[in-house]
C-alpha positions in Angstrom: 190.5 30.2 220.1 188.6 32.1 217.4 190.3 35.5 216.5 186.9 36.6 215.7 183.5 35.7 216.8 180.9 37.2 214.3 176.8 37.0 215.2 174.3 37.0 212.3 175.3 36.1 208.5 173.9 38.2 206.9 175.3 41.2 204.7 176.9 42.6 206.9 178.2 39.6 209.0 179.4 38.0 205.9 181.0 41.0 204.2 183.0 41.6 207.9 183.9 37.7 207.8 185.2 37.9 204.0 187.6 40.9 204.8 188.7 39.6 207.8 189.6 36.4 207.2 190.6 37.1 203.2 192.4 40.9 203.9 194.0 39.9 207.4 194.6 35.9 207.7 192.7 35.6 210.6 190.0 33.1 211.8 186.4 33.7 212.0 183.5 32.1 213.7 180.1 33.2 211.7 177.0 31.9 214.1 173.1 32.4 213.2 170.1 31.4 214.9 168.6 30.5 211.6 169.6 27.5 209.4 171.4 29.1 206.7 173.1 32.0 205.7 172.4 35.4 204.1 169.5 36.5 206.4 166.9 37.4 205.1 168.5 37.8 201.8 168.5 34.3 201.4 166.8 32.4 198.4 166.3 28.9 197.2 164.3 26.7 194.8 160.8 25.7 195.8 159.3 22.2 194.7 158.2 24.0 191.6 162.1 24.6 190.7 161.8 28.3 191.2 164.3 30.3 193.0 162.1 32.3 195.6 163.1 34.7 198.5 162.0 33.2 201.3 161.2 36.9 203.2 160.0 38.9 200.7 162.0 40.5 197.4 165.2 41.3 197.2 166.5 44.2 194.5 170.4 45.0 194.5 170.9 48.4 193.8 173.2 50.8 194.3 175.3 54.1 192.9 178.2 53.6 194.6 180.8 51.8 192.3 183.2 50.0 195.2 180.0 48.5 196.4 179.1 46.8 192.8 182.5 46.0 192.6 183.2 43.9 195.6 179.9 42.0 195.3 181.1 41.2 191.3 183.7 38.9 193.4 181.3 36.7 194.2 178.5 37.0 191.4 177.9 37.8 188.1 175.0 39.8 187.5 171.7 39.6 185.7 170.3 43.0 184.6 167.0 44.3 186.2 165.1 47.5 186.6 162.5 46.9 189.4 158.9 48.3 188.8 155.9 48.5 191.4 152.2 48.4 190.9 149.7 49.5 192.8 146.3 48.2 193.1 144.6 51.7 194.0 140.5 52.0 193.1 140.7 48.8 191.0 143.3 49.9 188.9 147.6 48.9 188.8 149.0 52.1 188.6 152.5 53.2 188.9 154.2 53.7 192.5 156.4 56.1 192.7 153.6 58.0 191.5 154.5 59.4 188.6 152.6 61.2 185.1 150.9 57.7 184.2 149.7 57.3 187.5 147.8 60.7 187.6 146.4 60.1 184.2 145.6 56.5 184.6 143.2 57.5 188.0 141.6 60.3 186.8 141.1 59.9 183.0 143.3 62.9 182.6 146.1 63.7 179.7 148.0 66.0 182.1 151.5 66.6 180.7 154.2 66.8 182.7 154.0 71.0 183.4 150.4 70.5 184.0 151.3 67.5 186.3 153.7 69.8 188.5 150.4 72.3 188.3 148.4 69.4 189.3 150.2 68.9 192.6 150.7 72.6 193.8 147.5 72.9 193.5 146.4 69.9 195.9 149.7 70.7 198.3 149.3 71.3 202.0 151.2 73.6 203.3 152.8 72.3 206.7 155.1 74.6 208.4 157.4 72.1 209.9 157.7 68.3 208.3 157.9 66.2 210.9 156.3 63.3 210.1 155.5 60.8 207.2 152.3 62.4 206.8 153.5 65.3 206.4 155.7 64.5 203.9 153.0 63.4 201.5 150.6 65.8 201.8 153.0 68.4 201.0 154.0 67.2 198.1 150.9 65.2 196.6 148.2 66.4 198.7 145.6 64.5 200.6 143.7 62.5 198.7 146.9 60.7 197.2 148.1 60.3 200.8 145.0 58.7 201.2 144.8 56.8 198.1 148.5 55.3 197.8 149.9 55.8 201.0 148.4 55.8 204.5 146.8 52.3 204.1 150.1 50.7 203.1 152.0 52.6 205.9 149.7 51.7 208.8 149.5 48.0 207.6 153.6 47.7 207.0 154.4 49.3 210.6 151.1 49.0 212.8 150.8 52.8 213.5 149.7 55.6 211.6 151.9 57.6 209.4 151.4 61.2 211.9 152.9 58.5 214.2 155.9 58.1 212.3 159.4 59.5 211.5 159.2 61.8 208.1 162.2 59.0 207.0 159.2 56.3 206.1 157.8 58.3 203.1 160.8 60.6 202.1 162.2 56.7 200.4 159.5 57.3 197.8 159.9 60.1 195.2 157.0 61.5 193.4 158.0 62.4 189.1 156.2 64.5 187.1 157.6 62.6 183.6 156.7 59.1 182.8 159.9 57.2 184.5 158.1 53.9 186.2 161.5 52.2 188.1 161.3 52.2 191.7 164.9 53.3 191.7 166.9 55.2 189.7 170.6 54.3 191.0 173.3 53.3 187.9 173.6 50.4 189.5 170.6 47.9 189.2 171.1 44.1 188.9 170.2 41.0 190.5 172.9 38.1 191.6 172.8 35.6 188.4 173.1 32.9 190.5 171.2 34.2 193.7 172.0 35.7 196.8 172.3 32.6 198.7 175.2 31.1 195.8 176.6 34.7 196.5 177.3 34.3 200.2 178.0 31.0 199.7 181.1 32.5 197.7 181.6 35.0 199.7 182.2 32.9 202.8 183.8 30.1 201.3 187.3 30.2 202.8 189.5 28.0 206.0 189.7 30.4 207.6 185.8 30.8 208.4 183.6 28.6 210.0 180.2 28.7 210.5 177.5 27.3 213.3 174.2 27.6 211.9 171.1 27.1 214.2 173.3 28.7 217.0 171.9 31.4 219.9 174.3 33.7 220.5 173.0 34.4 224.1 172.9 30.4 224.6 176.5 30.0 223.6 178.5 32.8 224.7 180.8 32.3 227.3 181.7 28.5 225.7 183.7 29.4 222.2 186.6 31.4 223.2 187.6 34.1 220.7 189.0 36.9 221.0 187.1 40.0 219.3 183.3 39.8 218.8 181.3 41.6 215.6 177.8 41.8 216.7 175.1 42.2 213.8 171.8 41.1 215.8 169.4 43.4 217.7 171.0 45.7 220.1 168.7 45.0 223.1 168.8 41.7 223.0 172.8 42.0 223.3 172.0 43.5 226.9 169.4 41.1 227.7 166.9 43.9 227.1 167.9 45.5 230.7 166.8 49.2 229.2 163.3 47.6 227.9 162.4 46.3 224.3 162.9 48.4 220.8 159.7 47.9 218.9 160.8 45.9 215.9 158.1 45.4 213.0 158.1 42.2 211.5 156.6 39.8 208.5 155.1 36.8 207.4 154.7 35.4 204.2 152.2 32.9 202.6 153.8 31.2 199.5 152.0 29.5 197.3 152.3 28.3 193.7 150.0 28.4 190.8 149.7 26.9 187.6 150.3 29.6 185.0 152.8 31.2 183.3 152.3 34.5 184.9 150.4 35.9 187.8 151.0 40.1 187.4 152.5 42.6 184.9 155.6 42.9 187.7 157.2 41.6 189.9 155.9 43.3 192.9 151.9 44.9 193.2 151.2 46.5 196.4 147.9 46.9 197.9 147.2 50.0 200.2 143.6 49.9 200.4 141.5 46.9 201.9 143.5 43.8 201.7 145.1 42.3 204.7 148.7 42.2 202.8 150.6 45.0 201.4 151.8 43.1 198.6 152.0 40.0 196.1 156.4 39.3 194.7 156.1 37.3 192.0 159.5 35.8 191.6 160.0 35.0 188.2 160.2 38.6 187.1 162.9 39.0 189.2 165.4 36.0 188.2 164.2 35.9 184.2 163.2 31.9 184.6 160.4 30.3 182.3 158.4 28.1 183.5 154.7 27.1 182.7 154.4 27.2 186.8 154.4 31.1 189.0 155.7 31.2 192.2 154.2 33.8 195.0 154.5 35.8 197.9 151.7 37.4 200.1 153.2 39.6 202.6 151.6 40.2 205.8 153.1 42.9 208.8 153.1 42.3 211.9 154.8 42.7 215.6 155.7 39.3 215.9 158.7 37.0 214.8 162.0 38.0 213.6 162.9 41.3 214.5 162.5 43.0 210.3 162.5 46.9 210.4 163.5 49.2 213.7 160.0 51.3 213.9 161.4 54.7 213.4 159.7 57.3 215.9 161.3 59.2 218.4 160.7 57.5 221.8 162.4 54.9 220.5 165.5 56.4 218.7 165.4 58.0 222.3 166.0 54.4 223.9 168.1 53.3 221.4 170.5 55.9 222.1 170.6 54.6 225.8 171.7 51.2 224.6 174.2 53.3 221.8 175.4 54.5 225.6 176.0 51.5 227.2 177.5 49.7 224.0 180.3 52.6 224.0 181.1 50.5 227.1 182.3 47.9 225.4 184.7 49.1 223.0 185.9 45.4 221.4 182.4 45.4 220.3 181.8 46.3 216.9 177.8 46.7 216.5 177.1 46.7 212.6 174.1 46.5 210.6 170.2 46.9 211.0 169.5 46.0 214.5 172.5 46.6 216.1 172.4 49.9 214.9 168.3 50.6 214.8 168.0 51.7 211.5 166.4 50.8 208.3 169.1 50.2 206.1 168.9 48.7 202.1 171.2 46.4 201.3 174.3 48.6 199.8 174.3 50.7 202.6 174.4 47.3 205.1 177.6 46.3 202.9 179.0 50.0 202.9 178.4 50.3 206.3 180.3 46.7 206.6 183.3 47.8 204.6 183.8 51.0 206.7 184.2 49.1 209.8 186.4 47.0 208.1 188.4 50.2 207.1 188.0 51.4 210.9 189.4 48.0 212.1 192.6 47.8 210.2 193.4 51.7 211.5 192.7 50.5 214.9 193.8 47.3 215.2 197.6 46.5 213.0 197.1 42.7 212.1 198.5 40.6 215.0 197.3 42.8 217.8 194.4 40.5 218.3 197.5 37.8 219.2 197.2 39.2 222.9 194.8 36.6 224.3 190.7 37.0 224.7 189.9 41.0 225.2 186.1 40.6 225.0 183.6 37.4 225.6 180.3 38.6 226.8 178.0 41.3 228.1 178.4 40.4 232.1 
């Protein structure tokens, strides 16, 4: 008998397994379908000996100090400012579009007043932002839009940006001065070790076991426990009885070359006529040397693992059916990306993790889970 029964390891599986069994001596089961932990966070060394995420990059960043300092438990941390190209009329230019990236594509010498007089003047005005289109082309106007942003957007999530929630674009600022990091947060570093060492760390305790290669729906009802933390996708958790959330999700095609370096960065995206929306090149990110480059092509699509909720308003409609019927089960706790159908980064995942922790210890003293099993599937 379990005291808890936790689905998915990823962030915020793990991070819920840690404080549970470290904060209140209790014992956790930690199950995935895949074969091994930290979702898709997870890294390892490819035959060329360099550490690679195996679904796409990974940054850490964050600005919330308790966030930083409960991950520094289990890493140390390598400094890293992440920067993006983008492969836009034959040129890499700087995404989030910024001075550089105007002057670069037009031949211009704008400065950064000019810049800001650059944009008003290309603006659209749209009474009511609604969408991710809309979101561009009244800030950039529409020949950016088109340049840097509609390709990319209709490749990453199948539909076009009109289609889509105003959320999708408002991630991206646009700077009028010269700044070229894709984020500005204080906190910006990559696990020295890698994320997989991390959550290796992070889970390494008696009281936690973990079933890898293990279908939630194809074992519950056989592991007795007695509280169950659900992290997967929430229609799946009711057999998809309400009808399917669109999930987008990826592939990857890895390969290895024999140079030093393959791009300026570690990430180039391409918006216009390739298939992929973008090459990683993993070296930049973990600071190894190596007379070998190991990379990632990254290719959308609807099928496989469920990646990224698609945000658009029939379906935050039916997610809030299942939010509905979920509120039926109230020794349920549904945390993370697909349990809660939206697109989260990685700090919020953990931040979101260590509320519920907070949320548990109000609610349930230590001991009151000593009352036999309260909860062991959706019947």
């Amino acid at each position: 008998m379990f005291d808890w029964l936790i689905v998915g390891a990823g962030f915020a599986g793990s991070v819920l397994a840690e404080r549970i069994a470290s904060q209140r001596g209790e014992t956790v089961l930690i199950i995935d379908r895949r074969n091994h932990i930290g979702g898709n966070a997870y890294d390892c060394y490819d035959e060329a000996g360099i550490l690679i995420h195996l679904y796409g990059p990974h940054i850490f960043h964050t600005n919330a100090r308790s966030i930083f300092d409960y991950l520094s438990q289990f890493t140390s941390w390598r400094p890293y400012e992440h920067r993006v190209l983008s492969s836009v009329d034959g040129k890499l230019l700087p995404i989030p579009i910024n001075l550089d990236t105007i002057n670069r594509l037009y031949d211009l010498d704008l400065s950064s007043e000019q810049l800001e007089a650059f944009f008003a003047a290309r603006r659209e005005k749209v009474e009511e932002v609604r969408s991710a289109e809309d979101v561009v082309v009244s800030t950039v106007g529409r020949e950016l839009y088109e340049k840097f942003f509609r390709g990319y957007t209709r490749k990453q999530w199948g539909v076009d940006p009109s289609q889509l929630s105003k959320a999708v674009t408002a991630r991206v600022p646009t700077r009028t001065d010269r700044d070229d990091r894709y984020f500005c947060d204080s906190f910006q570093f990559m696990p020295a070790g890698g994320y997989t060492r991390m959550f290796q760390r992070m889970l390494d305790s008696p009281r936690i076991n973990i079933m890898l290669q293990t279908d939630y729906r194809a074992i519950r009802g056989q592991i007795p426990y007695r509280r169950l933390i659900y992290t997967g996708p929430i229609d799946e958790f009711f057999d998809w009885k309400l009808g399917r959330l669109p999930y987008r999700s990826l592939s990857f095609r890895h390969v290895t070359l024999d140079t030093e370096l393959f791009q300026p960065v570690a990430v180039v995206n391409y918006p216009q006529c390739e298939d992929y929306t973008r090459i990683t090149e993993y070296k930049h990110l973990t600071g190894q040397r190596s007379a070998q480059t190991s990379l990632s092509y990254e290719y959308p699509t609807d099928m496989g693992d469920p990646y990224y909720p698609v945000p658009r308003t029939e379906n935050e409609t039916l997610y809030k059916q299942y939010e509905a019927l979920a509120a039926a089960f109230p020794e349920v706790w549904f945390v993370g990306r697909l349990a809660t159908y939206r697109y989260y980064n990685m700090d919020q995942v953990i931040g979101q993790a260590l509320a519920t922790f907070t949320k548990i210890q109000k609610l349930l003293p230590v001991g009151t889970t000593n009352q036999g099993r309260l909860y062991q599937a959706a019947e």
